[in-house]
C-alpha positions as CSV (number, residue, x, y, z in Angstrom):
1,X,6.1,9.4,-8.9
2,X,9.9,7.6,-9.1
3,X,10.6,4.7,-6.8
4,X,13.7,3.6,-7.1
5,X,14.3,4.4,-10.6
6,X,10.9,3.4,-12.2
7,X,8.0,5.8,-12.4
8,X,5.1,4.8,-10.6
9,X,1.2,5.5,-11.5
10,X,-1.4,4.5,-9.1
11,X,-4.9,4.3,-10.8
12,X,-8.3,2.3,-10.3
13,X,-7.0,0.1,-8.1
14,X,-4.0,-0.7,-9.4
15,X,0.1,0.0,-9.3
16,X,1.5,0.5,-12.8
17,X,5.4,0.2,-13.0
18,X,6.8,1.9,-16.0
19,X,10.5,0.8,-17.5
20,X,10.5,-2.9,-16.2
21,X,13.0,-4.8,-18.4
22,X,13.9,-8.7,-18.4
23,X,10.0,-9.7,-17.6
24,X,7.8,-11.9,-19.2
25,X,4.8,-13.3,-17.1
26,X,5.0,-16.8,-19.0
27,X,8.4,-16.9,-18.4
28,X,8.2,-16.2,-14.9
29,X,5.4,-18.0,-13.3
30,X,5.8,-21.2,-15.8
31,X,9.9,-21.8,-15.6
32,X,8.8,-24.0,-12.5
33,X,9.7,-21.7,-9.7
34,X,6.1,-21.2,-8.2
35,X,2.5,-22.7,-8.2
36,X,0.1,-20.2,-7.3
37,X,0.0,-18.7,-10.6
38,X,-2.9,-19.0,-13.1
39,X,-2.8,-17.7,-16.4
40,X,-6.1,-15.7,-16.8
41,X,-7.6,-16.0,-20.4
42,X,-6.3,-12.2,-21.4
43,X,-2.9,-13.6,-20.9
44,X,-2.2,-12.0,-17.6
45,X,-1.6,-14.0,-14.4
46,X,-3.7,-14.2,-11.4
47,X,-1.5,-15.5,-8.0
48,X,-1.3,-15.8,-4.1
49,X,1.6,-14.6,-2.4
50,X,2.0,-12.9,0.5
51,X,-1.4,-13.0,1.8
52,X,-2.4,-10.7,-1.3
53,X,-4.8,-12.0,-4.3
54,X,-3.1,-9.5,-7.4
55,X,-3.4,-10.1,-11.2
56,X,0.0,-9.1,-13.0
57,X,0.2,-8.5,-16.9
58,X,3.2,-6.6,-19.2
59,X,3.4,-5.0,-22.0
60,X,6.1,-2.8,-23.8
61,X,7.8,-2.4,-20.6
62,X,4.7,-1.4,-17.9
63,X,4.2,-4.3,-15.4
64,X,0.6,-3.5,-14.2
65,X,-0.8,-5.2,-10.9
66,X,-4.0,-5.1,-10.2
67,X,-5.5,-5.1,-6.7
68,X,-2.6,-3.6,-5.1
69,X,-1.5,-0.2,-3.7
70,X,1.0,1.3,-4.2
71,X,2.3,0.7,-0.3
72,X,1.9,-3.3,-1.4
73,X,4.0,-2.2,-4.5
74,X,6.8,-0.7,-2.1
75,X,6.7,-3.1,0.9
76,X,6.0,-6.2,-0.8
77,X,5.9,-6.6,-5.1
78,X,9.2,-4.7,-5.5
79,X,11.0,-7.2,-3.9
80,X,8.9,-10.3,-5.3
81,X,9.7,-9.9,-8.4
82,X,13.1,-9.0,-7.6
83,X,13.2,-5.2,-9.3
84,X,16.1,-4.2,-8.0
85,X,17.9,-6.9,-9.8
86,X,20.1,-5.8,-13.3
87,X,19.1,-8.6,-15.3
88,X,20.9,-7.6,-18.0
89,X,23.9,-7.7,-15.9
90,X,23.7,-10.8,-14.8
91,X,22.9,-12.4,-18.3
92,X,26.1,-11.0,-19.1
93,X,28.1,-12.2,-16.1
94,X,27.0,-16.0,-17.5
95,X,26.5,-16.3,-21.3
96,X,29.7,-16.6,-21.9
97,X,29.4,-19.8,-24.7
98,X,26.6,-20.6,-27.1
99,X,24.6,-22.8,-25.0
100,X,23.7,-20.3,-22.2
101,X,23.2,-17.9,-25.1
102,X,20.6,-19.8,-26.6
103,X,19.1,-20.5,-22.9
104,X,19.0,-17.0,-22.1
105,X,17.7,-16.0,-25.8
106,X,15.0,-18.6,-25.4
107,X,13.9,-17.7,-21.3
108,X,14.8,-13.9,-21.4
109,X,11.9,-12.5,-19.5
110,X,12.9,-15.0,-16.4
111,X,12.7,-12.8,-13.1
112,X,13.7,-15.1,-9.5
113,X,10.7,-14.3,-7.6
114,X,11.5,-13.9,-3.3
115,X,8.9,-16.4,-2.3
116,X,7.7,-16.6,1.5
117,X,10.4,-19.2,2.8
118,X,7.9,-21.4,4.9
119,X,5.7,-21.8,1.6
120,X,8.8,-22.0,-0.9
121,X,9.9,-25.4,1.7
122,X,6.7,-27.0,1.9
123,X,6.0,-26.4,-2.1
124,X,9.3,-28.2,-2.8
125,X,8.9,-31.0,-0.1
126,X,5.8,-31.4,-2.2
127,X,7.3,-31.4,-5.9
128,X,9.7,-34.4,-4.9
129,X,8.7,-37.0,-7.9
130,X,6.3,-35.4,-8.6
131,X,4.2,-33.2,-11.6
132,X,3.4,-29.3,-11.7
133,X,-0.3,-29.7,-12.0
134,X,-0.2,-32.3,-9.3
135,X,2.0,-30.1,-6.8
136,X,-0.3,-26.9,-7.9
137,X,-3.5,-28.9,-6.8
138,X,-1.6,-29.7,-3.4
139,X,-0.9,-26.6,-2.7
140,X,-4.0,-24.7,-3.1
141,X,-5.5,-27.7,-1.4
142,X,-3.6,-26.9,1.5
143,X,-4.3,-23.4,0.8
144,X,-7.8,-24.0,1.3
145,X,-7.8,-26.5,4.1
146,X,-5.9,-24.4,6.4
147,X,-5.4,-20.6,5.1
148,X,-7.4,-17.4,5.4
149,X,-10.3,-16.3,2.9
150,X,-9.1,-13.3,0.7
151,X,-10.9,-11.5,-2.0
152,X,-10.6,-9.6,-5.4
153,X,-13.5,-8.3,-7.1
154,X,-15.7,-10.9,-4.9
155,X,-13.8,-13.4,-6.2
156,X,-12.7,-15.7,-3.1
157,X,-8.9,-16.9,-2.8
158,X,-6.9,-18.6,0.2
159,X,-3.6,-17.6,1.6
160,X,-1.0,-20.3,2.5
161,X,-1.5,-21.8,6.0
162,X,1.5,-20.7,8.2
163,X,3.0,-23.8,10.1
164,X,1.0,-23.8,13.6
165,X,-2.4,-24.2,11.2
166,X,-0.9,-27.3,9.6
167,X,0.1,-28.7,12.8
168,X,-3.3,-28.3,14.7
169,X,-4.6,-30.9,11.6
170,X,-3.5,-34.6,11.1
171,X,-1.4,-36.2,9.0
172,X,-4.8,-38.1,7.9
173,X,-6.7,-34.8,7.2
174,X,-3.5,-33.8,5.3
175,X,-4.1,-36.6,2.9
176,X,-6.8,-35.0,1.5
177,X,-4.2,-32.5,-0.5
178,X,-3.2,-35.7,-2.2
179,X,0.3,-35.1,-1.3
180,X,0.5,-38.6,-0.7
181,X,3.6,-39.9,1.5
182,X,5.0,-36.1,2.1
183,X,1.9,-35.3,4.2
184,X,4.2,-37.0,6.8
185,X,7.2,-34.6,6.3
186,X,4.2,-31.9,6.1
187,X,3.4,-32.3,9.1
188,X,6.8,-33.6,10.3
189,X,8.3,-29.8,9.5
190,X,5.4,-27.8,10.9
191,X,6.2,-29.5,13.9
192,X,9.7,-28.8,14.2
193,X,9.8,-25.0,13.5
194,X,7.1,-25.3,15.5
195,X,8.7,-26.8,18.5
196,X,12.0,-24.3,17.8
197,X,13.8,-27.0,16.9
198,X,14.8,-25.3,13.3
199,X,14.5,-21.7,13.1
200,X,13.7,-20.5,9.1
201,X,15.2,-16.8,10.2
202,X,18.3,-17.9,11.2
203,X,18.8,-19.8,7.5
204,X,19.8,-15.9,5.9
205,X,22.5,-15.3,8.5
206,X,23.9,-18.6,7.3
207,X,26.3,-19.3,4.4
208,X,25.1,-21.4,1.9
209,X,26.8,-25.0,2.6
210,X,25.6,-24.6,6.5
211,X,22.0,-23.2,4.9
212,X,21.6,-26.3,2.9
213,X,22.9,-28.6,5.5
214,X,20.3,-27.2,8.0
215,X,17.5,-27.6,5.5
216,X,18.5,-31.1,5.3
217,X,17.7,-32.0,8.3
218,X,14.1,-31.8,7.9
219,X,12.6,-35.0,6.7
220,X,12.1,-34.6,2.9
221,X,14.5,-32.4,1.9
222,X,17.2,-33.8,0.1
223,X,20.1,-31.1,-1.5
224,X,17.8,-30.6,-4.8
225,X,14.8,-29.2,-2.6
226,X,17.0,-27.5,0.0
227,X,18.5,-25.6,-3.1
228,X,15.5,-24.8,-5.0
229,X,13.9,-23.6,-1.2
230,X,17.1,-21.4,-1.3
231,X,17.1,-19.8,-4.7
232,X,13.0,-19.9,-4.9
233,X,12.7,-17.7,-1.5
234,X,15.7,-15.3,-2.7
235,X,18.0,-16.7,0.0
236,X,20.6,-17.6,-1.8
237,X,21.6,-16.9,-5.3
238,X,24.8,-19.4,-5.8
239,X,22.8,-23.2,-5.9
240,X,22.3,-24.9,-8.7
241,X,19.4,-27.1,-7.9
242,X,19.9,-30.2,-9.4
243,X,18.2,-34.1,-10.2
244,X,18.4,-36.9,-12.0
245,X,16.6,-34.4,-15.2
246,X,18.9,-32.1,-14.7
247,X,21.9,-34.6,-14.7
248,X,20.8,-35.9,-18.3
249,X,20.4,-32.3,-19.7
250,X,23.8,-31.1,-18.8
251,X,25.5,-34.6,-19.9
252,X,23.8,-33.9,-23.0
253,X,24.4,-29.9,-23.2
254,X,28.1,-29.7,-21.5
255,X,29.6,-32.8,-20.3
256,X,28.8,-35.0,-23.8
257,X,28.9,-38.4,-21.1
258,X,27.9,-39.3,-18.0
259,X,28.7,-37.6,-15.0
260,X,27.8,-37.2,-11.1
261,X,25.7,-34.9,-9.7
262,X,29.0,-33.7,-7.4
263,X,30.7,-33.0,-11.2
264,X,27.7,-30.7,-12.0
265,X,27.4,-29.0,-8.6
266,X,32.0,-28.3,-9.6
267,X,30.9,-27.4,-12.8
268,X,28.3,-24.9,-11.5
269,X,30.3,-23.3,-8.7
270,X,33.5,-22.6,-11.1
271,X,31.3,-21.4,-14.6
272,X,28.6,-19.0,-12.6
273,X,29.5,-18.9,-9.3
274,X,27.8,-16.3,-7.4
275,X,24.9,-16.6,-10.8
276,X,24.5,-20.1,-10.9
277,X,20.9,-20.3,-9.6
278,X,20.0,-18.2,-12.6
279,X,22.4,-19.9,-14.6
280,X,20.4,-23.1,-13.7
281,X,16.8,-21.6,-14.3
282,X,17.8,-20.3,-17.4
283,X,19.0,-23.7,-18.4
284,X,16.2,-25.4,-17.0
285,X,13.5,-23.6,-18.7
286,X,14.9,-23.8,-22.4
287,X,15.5,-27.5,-21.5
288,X,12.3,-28.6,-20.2
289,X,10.7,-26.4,-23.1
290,X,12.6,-27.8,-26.2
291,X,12.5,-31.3,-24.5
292,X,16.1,-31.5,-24.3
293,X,17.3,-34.5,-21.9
294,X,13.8,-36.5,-22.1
């Protein structure tokens, strides 16, 4: 069948998509956007999202998921990994000098994935100072703590906890996710959105200055996490999440001296504009990769 310009096959329990461009699974689940991805021995990628266990691998332009139907495909993968996207398009909108050539060369199968929101914030309050194999332990630890048992071929996985389960525990039964001292703004945020104090569905009605802003007013969230909970969820498309790394790779890749974090955010918001979130992981990947700003 055709969905929305790729042709579909549905076979032993599994979606194949036929005609995917821009992807690459290594790309995409290891450019530091998500954590619930494990690379699978075969080279494919086993993950958690959306309270579905699915194991994704590509080849010669056919994305195959495996433990999915093809309703999941329609209501929930197509827009995960963002296949209504031109990627080609936007590469073009922002390689417009050799260093973002060379970024996009290096990171071309890069797809923005539209994490849960709720996850995508407590992931990121997570990965402040801290390592990926140390936030992806936290988060499955949370995973298991608090979420629901879900299976593929027996096989037992956990879903991420939504906020009223984290707030029934304590900040001390927290601890044992090793978050460390963000089990306090864990805790501190599932309380709030709790309490209605913040409401996570009213952040898409918002612009992206008053977006941010609102983040921000949850304890640990600074403007790097409140943009990378933006871009990661598929909010918003126009941050450029950005630390003290990220500083040192764009004094050494644009700016040639040092500069503030309000020059790069200028910088950002007059080069890629509407693109600059993909500008950024684009950037970010072939940076961290090639050790550039270290």
């Amino acid at each position: 069948m055709e969905y929305k310009g790729y042709k579909i096959i549905e076979e032993d329990n599994s979606v194949l998509i036929e005609g995917v461009k821009d992807f690459s699974p290594v790309h995409t689940f290891e450019c530091g956007q998500c954590f619930r991805w494990i690379r699978q021995r075969d080279g494919s990628y086993t993950g958690v999202a959306k309270e579905r266990v699915i194991n994704v691998s590509f080849s010669d332009g056919m994305l195959r998921l495996y433990n999915s139907s093809l309703e999941d495909f329609k209501n929930i993968w197509y827009d995960y990994f963002d296949l209504g996207t031109d990627y080609l398009a936007v590469k073009e909108k922002i390689t417009d000098d050799e260093i973002m050539k060379s970024a996009v060369k290096f990171g071309w199968g890069i797809r923005i994935l539209k994490q849960d929101l709720w996850e995508t914030l407590i992931s990121f309050i997570i990965s402040a100072n801290n390592r990926i194999p140390r936030i992806m332990k936290s988060v499955e630890k949370i995973s298991q703590l608090y979420g629901k048992e879900i299976y593929m071929d027996q096989n037992k996985y956990y879903t991420f906890p939504g906020y009223k389960e984290i707030l029934n525990s304590t900040i001390e039964n927290l601890n044992i996710c090793r978050a460390g001292f963000r089990c306090k703004y864990i805790h501190s945020a599932s309380k709030i959105i709790n309490d209605e104090i913040i409401s996570l569905k009213d952040i898409k009605k918002m612009d992206t200055d008053d977006a941010k802003s609102y983040l921000m007013k949850l304890a640990g969230v600074g403007p790097k996490v409140a943009d990378c909970v933006l871009l990661y969820s598929g909010t918003k498309q126009d941050v450029f999440p950005t630390d003290v790394w990220v500083k040192r790779v764009m004094e050494e890749l644009y700016f040639k001296k040092k500069c503030s974090l309000k020059d790069i955010q200028k910088m950002a918001e007059d080069k890629f504009g509407n693109f600059s979130g993909f500008a950024q992981q684009y950037l970010f990947y072939y940076a961290r990769e090639n050790k550039i700003g270290r």
